[in-house]
NUKE-61523 format. One record per residue (C-alpha): residue in one letter; x, y, z. Coordinates in pm, 1 decimal. Layout:
BEGIN
<resn a&x X&y Y&z Z> .
...
This chain:
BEGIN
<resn x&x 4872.7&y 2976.4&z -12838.4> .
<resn x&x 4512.9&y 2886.7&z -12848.7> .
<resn x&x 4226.9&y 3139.5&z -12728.9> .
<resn x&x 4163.9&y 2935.8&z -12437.3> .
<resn x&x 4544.6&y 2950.6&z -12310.5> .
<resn x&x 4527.3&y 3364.3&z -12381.8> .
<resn x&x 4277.4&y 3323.7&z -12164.0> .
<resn x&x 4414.0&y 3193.2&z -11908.6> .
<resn x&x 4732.3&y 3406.4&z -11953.2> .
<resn x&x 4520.7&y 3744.0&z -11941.2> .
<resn x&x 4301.5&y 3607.2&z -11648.3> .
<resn x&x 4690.4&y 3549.5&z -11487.7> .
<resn x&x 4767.0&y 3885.1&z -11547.8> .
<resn x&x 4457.1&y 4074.6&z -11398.7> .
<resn x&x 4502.3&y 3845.9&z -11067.6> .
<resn x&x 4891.1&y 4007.1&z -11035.8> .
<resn x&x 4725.6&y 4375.0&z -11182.6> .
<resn x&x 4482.9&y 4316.5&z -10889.6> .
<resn x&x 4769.8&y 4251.4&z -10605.7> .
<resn x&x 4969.3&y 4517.9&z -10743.2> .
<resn x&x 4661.6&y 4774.9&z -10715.6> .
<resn x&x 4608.6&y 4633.0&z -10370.6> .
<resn x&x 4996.4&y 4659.0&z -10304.1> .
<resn x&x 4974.8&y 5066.0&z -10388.0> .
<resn x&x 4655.2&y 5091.0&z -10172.3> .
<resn x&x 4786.2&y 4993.5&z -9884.4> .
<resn x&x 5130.3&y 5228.4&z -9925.9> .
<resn x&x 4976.3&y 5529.4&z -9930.2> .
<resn x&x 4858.0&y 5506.9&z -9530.8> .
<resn x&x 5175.5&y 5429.7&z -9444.5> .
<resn x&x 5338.6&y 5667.5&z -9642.1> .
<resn x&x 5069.2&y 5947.1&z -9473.3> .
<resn x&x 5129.8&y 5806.9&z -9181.8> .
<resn x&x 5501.6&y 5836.6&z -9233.7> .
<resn x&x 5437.2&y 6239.2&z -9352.9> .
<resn x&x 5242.5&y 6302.7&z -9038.7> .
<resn x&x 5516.2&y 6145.1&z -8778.9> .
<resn x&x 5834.4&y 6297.8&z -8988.0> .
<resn x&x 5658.1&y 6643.6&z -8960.2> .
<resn x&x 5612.8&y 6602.5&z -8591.8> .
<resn x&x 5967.2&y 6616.1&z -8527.9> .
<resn x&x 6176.2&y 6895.6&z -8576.7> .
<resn x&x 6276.9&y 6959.2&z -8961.5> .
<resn x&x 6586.2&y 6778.4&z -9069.8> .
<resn x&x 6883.0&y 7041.6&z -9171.2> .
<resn x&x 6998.9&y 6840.9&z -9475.1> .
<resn x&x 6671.6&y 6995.5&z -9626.4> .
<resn x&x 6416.2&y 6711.5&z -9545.4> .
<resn x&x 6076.6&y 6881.1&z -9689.5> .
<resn x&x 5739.4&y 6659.0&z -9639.9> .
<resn x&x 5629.8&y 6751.9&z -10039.6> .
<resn x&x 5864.2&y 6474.7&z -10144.7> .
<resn x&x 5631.4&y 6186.5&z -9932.8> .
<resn x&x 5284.9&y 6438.0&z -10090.7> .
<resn x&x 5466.4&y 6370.3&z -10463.5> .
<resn x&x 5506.9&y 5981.5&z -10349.6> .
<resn x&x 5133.6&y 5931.6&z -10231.1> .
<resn x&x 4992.7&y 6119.9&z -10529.1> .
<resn x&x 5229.0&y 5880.2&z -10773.8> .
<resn x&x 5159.5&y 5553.6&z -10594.7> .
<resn x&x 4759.9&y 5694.5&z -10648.5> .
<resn x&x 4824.5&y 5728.1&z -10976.5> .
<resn x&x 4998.0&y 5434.3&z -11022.3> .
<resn x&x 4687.9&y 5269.7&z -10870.3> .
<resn x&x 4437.1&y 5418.8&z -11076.8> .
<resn x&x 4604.0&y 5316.0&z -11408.7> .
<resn x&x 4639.8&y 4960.9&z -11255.6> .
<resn x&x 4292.3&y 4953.0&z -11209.7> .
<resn x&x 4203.6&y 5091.1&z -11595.9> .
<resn x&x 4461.7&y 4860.7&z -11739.6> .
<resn x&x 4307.8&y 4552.8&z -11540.8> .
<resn x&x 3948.8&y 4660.7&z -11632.7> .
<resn x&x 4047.4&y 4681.9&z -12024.1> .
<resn x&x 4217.8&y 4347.3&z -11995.1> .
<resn x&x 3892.5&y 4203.8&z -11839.8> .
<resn x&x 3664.3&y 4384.8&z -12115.7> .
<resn x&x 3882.6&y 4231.1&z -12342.9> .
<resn x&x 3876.9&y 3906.0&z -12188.2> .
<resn x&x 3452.0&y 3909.0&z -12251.1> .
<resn x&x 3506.5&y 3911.6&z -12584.8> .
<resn x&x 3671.4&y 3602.9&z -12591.3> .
């Protein structure tokens, strides 16, 4: 592979980094709005508790955060080219 085709490759892989950070971004409203509307109705009795859809938002925000730290390293990366 020559340094132009890594290139190309890496600059591949930050445009799919990007959609995936922009993928997360956009789950954690729904999943909030989710929280809010599940909590509005009475509590399910098989033991529905709102924490799991907290412990989902603060994952996918995570998950986001990384994305965007692994995509800026691959773009540092990429300057050095």
């Amino acid at each position: 592979m020559t340094i132009a085709e890594l290139a190309g490759a890496l600059r591949e892989v930050t445009v799919t980094l990007e959609q995936a950070q922009v993928t997360t971004s956009s789950a954690v409203p729904l999943l909030t709005e989710s929280r809010a509307t599940l909590t509005a109705v009475a509590r399910d009795p098989n033991g529905y508790q709102p924490v799991e859809l907290d412990l989902a938002m603060a994952q996918l925000s995570t998950a986001r955060d990384l994305i965007a730290q692994a995509r800026q390293s691959i773009l540092d990366y990429l300057m050095r080219l």
